[in-house]
N, C-alpha and C positions, 0 to 999 in steps of 0.2 A: 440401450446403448448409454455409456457412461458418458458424463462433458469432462473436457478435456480443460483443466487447471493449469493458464500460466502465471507465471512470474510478472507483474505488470510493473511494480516500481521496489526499489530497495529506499531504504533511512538508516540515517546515523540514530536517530533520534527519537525514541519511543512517540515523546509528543508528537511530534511532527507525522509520522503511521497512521496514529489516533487520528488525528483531523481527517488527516485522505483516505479512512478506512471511514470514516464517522458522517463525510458528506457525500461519499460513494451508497453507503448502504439509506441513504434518509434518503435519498433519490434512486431506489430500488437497484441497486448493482449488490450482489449476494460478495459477499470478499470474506477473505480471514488473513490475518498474521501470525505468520514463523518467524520462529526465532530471534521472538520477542526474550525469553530468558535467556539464551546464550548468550546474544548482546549485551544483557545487564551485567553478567559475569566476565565475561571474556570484549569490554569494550575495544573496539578497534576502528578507530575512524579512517573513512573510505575503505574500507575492506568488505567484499562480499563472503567471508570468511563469518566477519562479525554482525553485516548486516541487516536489518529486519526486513522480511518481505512479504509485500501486498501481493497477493494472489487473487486471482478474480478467473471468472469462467473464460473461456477464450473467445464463446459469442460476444461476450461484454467488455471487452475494450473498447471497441470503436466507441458506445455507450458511456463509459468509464471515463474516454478524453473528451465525447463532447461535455460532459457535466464538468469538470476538474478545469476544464477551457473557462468555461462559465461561472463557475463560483469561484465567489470572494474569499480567497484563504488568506491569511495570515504572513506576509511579506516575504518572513523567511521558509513559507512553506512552499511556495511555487517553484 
């Protein structure tokens, strides 16, 4: 049986991805980023057209927000 992959957050902001993809997976939550290049190319801020998006297993969100609840990001990353 396959897991089922949602949508868990979008970014304007490559950086911004990086940190919540980078303190997700160092606290074992498995993720990846789409449309990480279209964004660079085609920037469009607040549009889910232009996007980037975190992806995570659908078991691991609840996992996903207790961690992101708990760590210390970066001001404008929360």
């Amino acid at each position: 049986m396959e897991k089922e992959i949602v949508l868990y957050r979008t970014f304007d902001s490559p950086v911004e991805a990086n940190i919540v993809k980078d303190a997700l997976e160092t606290n074992g939550v498995p993720c990846f980023l789409s449309n990480e290049i279209f964004s660079s190319v085609l920037p469009l801020t607040n549009s889910e057209v232009g996007a980037i998006r975190l992806n995570v297993f659908a078991e691991d969100v609840e996992k996903a927000d207790t961690i992101l609840s708990t760590t210390q990001l970066p001001e404008s990353e929360k």
